[in-house]
Every structure is written in structure tokens, then in C-alpha cells.
C-alpha positions as CSV (number, residue, x, y, z in Angstrom):
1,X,-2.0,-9.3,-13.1
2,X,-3.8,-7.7,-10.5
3,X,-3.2,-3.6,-10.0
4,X,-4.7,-1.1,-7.9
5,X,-5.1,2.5,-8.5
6,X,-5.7,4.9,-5.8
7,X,-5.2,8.1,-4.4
8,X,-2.4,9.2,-1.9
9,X,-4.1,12.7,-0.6
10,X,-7.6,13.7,0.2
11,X,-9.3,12.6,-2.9
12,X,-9.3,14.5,-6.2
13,X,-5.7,13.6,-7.5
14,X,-6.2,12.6,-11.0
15,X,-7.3,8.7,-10.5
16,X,-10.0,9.0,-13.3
17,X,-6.9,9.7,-16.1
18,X,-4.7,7.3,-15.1
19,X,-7.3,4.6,-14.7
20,X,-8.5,5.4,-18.1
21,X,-5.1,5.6,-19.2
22,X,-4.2,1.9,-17.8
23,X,-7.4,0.2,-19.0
24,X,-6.0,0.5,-22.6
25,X,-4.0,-2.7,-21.3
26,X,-6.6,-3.7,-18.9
27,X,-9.3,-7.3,-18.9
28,X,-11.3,-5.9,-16.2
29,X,-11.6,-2.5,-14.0
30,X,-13.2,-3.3,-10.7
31,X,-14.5,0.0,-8.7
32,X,-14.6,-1.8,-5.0
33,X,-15.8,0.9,-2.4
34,X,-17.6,4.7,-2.1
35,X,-20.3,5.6,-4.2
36,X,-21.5,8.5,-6.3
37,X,-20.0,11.3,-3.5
38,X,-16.9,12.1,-6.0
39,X,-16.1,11.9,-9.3
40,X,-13.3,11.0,-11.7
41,X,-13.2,13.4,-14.7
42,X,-11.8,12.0,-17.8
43,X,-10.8,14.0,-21.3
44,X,-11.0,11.7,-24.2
45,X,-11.7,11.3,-28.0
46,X,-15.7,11.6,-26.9
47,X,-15.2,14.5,-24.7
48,X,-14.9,15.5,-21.0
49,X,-16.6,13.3,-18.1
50,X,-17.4,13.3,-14.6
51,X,-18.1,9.7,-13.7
52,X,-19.4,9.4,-10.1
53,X,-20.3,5.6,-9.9
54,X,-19.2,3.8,-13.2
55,X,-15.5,2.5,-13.3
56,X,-13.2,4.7,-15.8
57,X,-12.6,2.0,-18.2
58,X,-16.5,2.3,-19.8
59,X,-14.7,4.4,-22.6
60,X,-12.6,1.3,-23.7
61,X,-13.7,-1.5,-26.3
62,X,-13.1,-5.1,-24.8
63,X,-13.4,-4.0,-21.0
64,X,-15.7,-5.1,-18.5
65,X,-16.4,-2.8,-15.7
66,X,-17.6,-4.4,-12.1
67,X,-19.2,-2.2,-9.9
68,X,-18.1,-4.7,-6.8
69,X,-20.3,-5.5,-3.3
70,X,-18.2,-3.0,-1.7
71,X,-20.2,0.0,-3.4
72,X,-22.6,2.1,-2.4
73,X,-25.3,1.8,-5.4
74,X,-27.2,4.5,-6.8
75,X,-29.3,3.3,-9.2
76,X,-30.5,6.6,-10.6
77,X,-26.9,7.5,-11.0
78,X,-26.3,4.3,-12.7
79,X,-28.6,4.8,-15.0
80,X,-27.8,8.3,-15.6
81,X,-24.2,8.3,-16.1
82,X,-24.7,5.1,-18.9
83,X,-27.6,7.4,-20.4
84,X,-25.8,10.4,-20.7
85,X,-22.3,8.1,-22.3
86,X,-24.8,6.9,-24.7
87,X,-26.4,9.8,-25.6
88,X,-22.6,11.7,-26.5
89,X,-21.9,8.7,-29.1
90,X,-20.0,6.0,-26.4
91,X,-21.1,2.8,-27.2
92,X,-22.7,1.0,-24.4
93,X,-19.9,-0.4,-22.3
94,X,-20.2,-3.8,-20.4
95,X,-21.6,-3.5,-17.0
96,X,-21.3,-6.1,-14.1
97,X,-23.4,-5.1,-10.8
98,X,-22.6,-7.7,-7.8
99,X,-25.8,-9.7,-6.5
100,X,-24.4,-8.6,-3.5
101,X,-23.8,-4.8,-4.0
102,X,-26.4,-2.7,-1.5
103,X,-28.9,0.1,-2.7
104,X,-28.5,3.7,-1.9
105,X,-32.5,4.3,-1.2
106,X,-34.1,7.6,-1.2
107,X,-33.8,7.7,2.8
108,X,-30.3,7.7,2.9
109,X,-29.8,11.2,1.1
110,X,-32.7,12.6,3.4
111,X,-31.0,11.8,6.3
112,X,-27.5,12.9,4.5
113,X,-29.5,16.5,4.3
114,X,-31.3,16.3,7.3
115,X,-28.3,15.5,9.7
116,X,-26.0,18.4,8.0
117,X,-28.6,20.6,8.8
118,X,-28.8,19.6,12.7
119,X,-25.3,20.2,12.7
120,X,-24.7,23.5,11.4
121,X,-21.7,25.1,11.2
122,X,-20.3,21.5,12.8
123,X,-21.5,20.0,9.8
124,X,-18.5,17.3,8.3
125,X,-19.3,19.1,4.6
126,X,-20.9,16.1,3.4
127,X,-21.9,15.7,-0.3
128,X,-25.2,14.5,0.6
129,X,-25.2,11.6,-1.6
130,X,-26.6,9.5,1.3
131,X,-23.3,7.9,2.0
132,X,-22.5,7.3,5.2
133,X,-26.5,6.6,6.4
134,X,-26.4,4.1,3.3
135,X,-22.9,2.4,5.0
136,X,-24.7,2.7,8.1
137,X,-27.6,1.2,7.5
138,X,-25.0,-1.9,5.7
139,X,-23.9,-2.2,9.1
140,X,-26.8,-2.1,10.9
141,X,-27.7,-5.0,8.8
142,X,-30.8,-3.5,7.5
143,X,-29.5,-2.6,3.7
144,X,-31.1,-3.9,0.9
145,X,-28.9,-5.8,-1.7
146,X,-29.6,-6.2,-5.2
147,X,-30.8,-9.7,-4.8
148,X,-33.5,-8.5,-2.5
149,X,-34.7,-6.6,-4.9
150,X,-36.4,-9.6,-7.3
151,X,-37.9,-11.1,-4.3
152,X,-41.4,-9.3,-3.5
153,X,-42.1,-10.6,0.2
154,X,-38.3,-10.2,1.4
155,X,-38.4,-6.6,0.1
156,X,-41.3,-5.8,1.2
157,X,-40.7,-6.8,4.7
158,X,-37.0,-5.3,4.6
159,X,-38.8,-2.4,3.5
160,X,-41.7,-2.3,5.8
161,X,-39.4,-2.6,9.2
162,X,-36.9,-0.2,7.7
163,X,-39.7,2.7,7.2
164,X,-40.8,1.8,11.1
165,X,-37.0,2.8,12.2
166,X,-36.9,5.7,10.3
167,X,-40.1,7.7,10.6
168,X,-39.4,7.5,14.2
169,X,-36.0,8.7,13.6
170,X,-37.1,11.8,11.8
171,X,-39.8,12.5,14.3
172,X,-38.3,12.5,17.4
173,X,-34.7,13.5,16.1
174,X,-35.0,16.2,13.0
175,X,-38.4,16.9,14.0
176,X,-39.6,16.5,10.5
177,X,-43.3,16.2,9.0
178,X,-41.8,13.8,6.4
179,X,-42.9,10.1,6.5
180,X,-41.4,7.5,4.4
181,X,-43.8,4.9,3.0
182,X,-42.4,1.4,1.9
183,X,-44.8,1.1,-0.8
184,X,-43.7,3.5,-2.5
185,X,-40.2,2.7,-2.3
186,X,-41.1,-0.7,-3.2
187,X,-42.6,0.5,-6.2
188,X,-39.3,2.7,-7.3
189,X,-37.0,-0.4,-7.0
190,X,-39.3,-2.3,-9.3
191,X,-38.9,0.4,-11.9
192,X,-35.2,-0.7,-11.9
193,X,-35.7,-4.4,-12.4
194,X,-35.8,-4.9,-15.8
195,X,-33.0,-2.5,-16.8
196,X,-31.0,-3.9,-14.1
197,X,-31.1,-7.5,-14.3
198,X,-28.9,-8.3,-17.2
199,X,-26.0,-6.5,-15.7
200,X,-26.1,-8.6,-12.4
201,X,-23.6,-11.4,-11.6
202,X,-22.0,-13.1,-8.8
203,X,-19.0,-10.6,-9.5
204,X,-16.3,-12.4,-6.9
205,X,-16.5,-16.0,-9.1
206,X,-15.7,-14.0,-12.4
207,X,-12.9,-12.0,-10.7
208,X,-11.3,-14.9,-9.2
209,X,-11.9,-17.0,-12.5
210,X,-10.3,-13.9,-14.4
211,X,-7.5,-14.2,-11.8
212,X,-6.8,-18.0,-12.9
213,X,-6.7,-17.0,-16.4
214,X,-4.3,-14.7,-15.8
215,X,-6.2,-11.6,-17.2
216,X,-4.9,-8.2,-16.5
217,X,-7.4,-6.4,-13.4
218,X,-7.6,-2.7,-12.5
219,X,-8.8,-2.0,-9.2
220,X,-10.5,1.4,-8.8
221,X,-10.6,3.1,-5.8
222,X,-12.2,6.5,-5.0
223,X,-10.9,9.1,-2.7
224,X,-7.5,9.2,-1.0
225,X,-5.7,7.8,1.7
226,X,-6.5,10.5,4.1
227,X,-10.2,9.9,4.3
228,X,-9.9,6.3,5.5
229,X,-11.9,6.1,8.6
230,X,-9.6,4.0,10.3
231,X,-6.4,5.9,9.5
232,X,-7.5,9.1,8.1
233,X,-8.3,12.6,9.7
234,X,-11.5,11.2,11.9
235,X,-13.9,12.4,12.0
236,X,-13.5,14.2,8.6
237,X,-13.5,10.6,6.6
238,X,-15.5,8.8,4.3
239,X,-17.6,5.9,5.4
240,X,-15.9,3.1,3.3
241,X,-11.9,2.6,3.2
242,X,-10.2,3.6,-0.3
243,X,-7.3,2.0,0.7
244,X,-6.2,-0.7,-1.7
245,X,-6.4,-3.5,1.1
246,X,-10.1,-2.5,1.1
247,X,-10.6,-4.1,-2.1
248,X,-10.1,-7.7,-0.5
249,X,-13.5,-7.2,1.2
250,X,-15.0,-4.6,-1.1
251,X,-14.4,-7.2,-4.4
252,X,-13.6,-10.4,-3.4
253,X,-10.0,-10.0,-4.1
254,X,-7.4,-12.4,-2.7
255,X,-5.1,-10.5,-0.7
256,X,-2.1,-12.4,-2.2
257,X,-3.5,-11.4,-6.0
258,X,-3.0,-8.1,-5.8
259,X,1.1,-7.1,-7.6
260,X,0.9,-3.3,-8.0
261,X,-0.2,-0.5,-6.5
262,X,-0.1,2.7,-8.6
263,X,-1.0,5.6,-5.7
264,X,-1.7,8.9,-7.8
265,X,-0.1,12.0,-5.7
266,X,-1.0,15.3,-6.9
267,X,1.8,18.0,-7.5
268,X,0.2,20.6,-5.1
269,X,-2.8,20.0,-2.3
270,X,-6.5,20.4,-2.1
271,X,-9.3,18.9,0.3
272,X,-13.3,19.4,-0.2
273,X,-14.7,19.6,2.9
274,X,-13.8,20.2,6.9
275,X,-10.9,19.2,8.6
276,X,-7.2,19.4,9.5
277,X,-5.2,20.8,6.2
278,X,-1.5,21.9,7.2
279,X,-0.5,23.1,4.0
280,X,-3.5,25.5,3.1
281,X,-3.0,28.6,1.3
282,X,-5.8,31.0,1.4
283,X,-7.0,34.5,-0.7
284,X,-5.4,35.5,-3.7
285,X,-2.3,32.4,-3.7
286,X,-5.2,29.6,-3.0
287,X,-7.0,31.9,-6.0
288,X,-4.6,31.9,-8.6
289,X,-3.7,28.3,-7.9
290,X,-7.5,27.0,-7.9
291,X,-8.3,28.6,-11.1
292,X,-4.9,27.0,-13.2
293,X,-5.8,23.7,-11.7
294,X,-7.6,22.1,-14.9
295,X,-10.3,23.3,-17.4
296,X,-12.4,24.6,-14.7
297,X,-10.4,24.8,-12.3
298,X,-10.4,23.1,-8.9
299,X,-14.3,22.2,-7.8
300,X,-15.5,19.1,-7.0
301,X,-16.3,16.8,-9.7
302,X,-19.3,16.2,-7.4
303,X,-20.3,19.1,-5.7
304,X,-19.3,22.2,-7.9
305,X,-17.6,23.3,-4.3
306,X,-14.5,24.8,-5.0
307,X,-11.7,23.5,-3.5
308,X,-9.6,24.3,-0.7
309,X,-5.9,24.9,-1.6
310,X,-2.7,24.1,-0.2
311,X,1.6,23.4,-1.1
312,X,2.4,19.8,-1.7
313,X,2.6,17.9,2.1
314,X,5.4,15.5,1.9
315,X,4.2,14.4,5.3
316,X,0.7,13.2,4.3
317,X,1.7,12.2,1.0
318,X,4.3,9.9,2.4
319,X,1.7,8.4,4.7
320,X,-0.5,8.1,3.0
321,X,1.3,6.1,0.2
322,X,2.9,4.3,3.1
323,X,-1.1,3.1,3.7
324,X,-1.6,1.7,-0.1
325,X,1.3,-0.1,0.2
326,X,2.5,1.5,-2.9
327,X,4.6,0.1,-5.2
328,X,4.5,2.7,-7.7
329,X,3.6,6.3,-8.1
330,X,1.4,8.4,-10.2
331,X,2.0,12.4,-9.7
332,X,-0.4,14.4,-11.5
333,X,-1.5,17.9,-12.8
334,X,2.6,19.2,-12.3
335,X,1.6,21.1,-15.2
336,X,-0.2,23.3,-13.0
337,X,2.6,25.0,-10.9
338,X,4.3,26.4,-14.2
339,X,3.0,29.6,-13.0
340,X,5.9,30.1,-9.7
341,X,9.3,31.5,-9.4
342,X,9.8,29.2,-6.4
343,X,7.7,26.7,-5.1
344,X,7.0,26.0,-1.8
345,X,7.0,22.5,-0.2
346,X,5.6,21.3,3.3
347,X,8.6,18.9,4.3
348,X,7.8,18.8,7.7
349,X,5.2,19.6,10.6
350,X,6.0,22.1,13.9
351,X,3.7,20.8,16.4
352,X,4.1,22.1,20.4
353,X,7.6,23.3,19.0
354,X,8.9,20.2,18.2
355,X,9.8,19.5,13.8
356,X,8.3,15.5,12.8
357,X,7.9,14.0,9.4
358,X,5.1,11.7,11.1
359,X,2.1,12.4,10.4
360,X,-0.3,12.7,13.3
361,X,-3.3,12.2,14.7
362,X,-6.0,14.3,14.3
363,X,-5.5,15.9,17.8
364,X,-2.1,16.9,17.6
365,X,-3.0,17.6,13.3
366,X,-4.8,20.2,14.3
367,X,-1.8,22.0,16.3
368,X,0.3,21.9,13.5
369,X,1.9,24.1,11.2
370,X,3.8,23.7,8.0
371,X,7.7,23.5,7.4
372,X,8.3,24.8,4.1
373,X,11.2,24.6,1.8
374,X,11.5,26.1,-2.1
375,X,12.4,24.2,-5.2
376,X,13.0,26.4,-8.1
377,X,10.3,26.4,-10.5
378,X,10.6,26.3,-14.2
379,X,8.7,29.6,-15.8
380,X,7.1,27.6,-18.9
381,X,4.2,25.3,-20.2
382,X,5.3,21.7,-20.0
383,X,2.4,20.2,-21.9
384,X,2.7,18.1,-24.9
385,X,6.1,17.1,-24.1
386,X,6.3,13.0,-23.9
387,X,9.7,12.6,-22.8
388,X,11.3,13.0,-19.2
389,X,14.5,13.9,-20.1
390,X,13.0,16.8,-22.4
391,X,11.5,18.5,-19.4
392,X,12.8,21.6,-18.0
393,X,15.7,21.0,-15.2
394,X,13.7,22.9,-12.7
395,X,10.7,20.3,-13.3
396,X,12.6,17.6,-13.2
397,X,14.4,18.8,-10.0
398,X,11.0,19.4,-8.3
399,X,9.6,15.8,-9.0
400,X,12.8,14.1,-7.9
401,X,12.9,16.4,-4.8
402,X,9.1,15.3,-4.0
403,X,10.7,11.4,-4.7
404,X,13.4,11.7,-2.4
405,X,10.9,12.8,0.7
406,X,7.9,10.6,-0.2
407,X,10.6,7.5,-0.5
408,X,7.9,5.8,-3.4
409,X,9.2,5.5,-7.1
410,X,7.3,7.9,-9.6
411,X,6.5,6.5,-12.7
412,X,4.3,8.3,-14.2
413,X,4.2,11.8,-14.9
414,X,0.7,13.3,-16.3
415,X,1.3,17.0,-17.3
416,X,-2.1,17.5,-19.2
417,X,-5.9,17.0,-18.8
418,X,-5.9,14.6,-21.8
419,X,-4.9,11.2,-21.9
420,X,-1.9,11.5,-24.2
421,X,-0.3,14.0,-21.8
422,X,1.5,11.6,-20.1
423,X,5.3,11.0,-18.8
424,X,6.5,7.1,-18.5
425,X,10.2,7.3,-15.9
């Protein structure tokens, strides 16, 4: 069977557990879009991780993990994340890279830096990991792909006319002394060749032959719903779609293969970066929450940026489940709220006066204000327990509440950073 697992929110729900978590029964996990610009963090017999490019199931005997066309490939994160697995006592897990996959090149984070600095305080908050030049460039048709790297005069040439592009790009536009030379880039991918070329593989015939054998297949997406650039908060997106859909273009996937979609919702909100956020708590409540929001509490897995925090929003939620087409959901880090008397809940959206459960676009977003309403919270530490019916009332009344408004099934419960602390409903 084909699943997907992806996030319902801005990124930064929990995917990285329950992937992990699901690859104990899983063939194949297939990461199908994004690049190293977040991270999933996993807690496991080895240790704590923040993987930023490698799918989650690398910590699982018998998987094989497919970074998919639809990526954006950094090969010095490759390389880094499998050295530093190795180097805390994970044995080497088995890597497929698609022939087809595209290279993040050295160019793509410059510009990443270069254009958040035009910008300024306008600046969208990028990660600088080069994505959206790299998925520009894709579209542009001027990317290189893995195959291009093994053939000298095609890379060069690629190379050669890209450099051309750019250096006048960075003159006229950023006003910059800095001049890319394709040599030397040409000379940086070779370094990667030998390393590389074991892992590569025409990734789309092994999925589909996987398919016809029946073999169970994780789809891993990154980021949420809300930062589709087609249906998120524009501009304040990503530059590829983590929408489960997506992975029919970004691995091959047959639309009709795909059965489940497990869409991980987090018990309270929080964004990195600009953009519309309705339910948004600042000072000392968006404190408090932040720092009992995990280990070490809520920063990006990628940027060390701390979070921006906010009240559970049925209204994005609920949309953006409504996007995966989810069939089941994940609702994570509840553990968290243990803290509250009462907790609020955004249940609805005031915009020009008027209440709406629809979330909006980004015009009318940015006009609206919260509708809150308070469950009772519960007063107590909820980890370790393993049963639903062996939570508190309170707990239980809060997820079912959340379940009524978002209209999805929740399945799964995680109440702990570790992958044992888990609820099955």
C-alpha cells in the first residue's frame, strides 16, 4: 500500500516521528519535494536528529529511502547528514537518488542571500538554502540533473551558459563583485561522483515495480499545507508543493496508488517566517508556550530561529487537511499544553465584521482576527501513558473537540518526543 505523510499547518508538526514511527512497517519511504530548508527531528535508540534532506526511515533495518526527482539536492547535505548517522553508530542506510533529481549548486544559496538582502525588512524570511532560485532555475530549464553530472561536455556547457546568466545577474541587479566561474563548479560536482554514483537509479521504475509487488510505501513530504504556492498564504510559500498530490509529479507516483493520507496537525500553532498568522500569541504566553514545546523548545530544526506562536486554528487546520485529501490524522506534541487551566481555540475568523470557518485568501487573511473558544485543560503530564482511554477527561475532551471542528478522524495521538510515546484511537 501506498501512504502519504504530511503536514496540515505551516510546517514543523511532528512529520519526522510519525514517519519514523510508520517505517517500522514500511518497504520504501519516498521524500518527493523541498529540500534541506527544514528539518524533521527524530528521538530514537541512537539519539536525537535533525534530518534536513534524508527520508526519516534511514534509522530502520530493511528500508530503502528514495530521495525522488521532485527534490531539491544538496549534495553537501547529503553527504553530511549520512556522515554524521555514521559517525553516532547508525549503520549505513540504503540510499536511492533519482537520475532525474536536480542539484542545488553553490549559486542558488548566493542568490538565496543576496536577494533577502535587496529586500530588507520585505524579505519573505527565507532559510537561505537556495531553494526557491534552485526551483527556479528547474523551471527555467537551466538546472542540472544528476545525470548531467557524468557527462563532461553537457556539464560543462550547462555550466558555462548558466555562469553567463548569472554574473550578469549579480552585476547589474545586487551590484556585487562576485563572479561565478564554471570551472570551478565543474570541478566541485566531480568531487561528488564517485560517492554518488552507487546510490543513483531510475527511482520511478523501482517505485512502480514496488507498487506491483504490493510492498508497503511511505511518502514523505516536508512542510505543511499552508506553504503550497498554489493554495497557501502567497507569497509567504515554499517553492515546491508539500501537498500529497505533489508526489505524483515529484516521485512518479500513480495518482490512483496512493490509499492513505496520514496529515500530522499539531495541538497548538507556530510558523517560521513572514506572513498572515491569525492565531498568534506574542510576549510572555508565546514564551512560556515556545519554551515547553520539545527538548529545546520551538526553533527551527533548520534555522535555530525560534518560532512564532499561536492557539490551535481550526480554520487552517481544516483547510489545510481538506488540501491532503486526508484520510487520517496525526495530532502531535498535545503533551505540550499540560501547562493551562483553559485553552484557547481559534474556531473561527472575524474579517470586515462578518464570522467564516473558510479560510481566506491572503488579502482578506491579513484582515482577520481570531474567534476563540476554551476547552478545559487537564493540569498534569500525560506522557508515557499508551492508552486513550487512560488519558485525562479534559485531554480527551480537547482532541475530540479539535475532531469535531477539523471533520478528519484522529488516529494517532503522539504525547512525547520519543517514538514509543504514541496514542493508536
Amino acid at each position: 500500500m501506498v501512504s502519504a505523510i504530511v503536514g496540515g499547518n505551516w510546517g514543523d508538526e511532528g512529520k519526522g516521528k510519525i514517519t519514523d514511527l510508520m517505517a517500522g512497517d514500511a518497504d520504501i519511504i519516498v521524500r518527493f519535494q523541498g529540500g534541506a530548508n527544514a528539518g524533521h527531528t527524530i528521538i530514537n535508540e541512537y539519539g536525537k536528529f535533525a534530518l534536513h534532506l534524508l527520508p526519516s526511515g534511514v534509522f530502520r533495518d530493511g528500508v530503502t529511502n528514495i530521495i525522488a526527482q521532485g527534490v531539491a539536492l544538496n549534495l553537501d547535505q547529503l553527504f553530511k547528514e549520512l556522515d554524521g548517522l555514521i559517525e553516532r553508530g547508525v549503520p549505513m542506510p540504503n540510499i536511492l537518488v533519482s537520475d532525474r533529481a536536480q542539484v542545488v549548486m553553490p549559486y542558488h544559496i548566493l542568490f538565496d542571500e543576496l536577494e533577502e538582502e535587496r529586500l530588507g525588512q520585505d524579505s519573505f524570511g527565507s532559510t537561505k538554502s537556495g531553494i526557491a532560485p534552485f526551483y527556479a532555475d528547474k523551471y527555467l530549464k537551466i538546472g542540472i540533473q544528476v545525470a548531467q553530472m557524468y557527462d563532461d561536455d553537457i556539464l560543462i556547457k550547462c555550466l558555462a551558459k548558466v555562469c553567463e546568466m548569472k554574473n550578469q545577474t549579480i552585476a547589474s541587479l545586487y551590484d556585487s563583485e562576485v563572479v561565478l566561474n564554471p570551472k570551478d563548479l565543474f570541478d566541485k560536482l566531480v568531487t561528488y561522483r564517485q560517492r554518488l554514483k552507487p546510490m543513483i537509479a531510475n527511482v520511478t521504475y523501482f517505485i512502480h515495480d514496488a507498487i506491483a509487488q504490493g510492498k508497503n510505501i511511505l511518502l514523505e513530504g516536508q512542510l505543511g499545507a499552508l506553504k503550497d504556492t498554489d493554495n497557501g498564504i502567497y507569497p509567504f510559500v515554499t517553492s515546491s508543493s508539500p501537498l500529497a498530490g505533489f508526489a505524483t509529479v515529484g516521485a512518479g507516483v500513480p495518482i490512483t496508488a496512493i490509499k492513505r493520507v496520514v496529515t500530522v496537525v499539531k495541538a497548538y500553532s507556530s510558523a517560521v517566517g513572514a506572513g498572515a498568522f491569525v492565531s498568534e500569541i506574542f510576549d510572555e504566553q508565546a514564551a512560556q508556550l515556545r519554551k515547553l514545546g520539545g527538548d529545546d523548545g520551538e526553533y527551527g530544526a533548520t534555522t535555530g530561529r525560534a518560532r512564532r506562536m499561536g492557539w490551535f486554528d481550526c480554520v487552517a487546520s481544516k483547510y489545510g487537511c481538506m488540501l491532503q485529501g486526508t484520510t487520517d490524522i496525526a495530532f502531535s506534541l498535545i503533551d505540550v499544553l499540560g501547562y493551562l487551566d483553559k485553552i484557547p481555540v481559534c474556531v473561527a475568523y472575524e474579517i470586515d465584521g462578518q464570522t467564516t470557518t473558510v479560510f481566506p485568501n491572503t488579502v482578506e487573511l491579513n484582515r482577520a482576527k481570531p474567534v476563540l473558544e476554551y476547552v478545559d485543560g487537564w493540569k498534569c503530564d500525560i506522557q508515557g501513558i499508551t492508552k486513550y482511554e487512560n488519558l485525562p477527561e479534559q485531554a480527551r475532551g480537547y482532541i475530540e473537540f479539535v475532531e469535531k471542528h477539523l471533520g478528519y478522524p484522529i488516529t494517532m495521538i503522539s504525547n512525547g518526543p520519543k517514538r514509543e510515546d504514541i496514542i493508536y484511537r
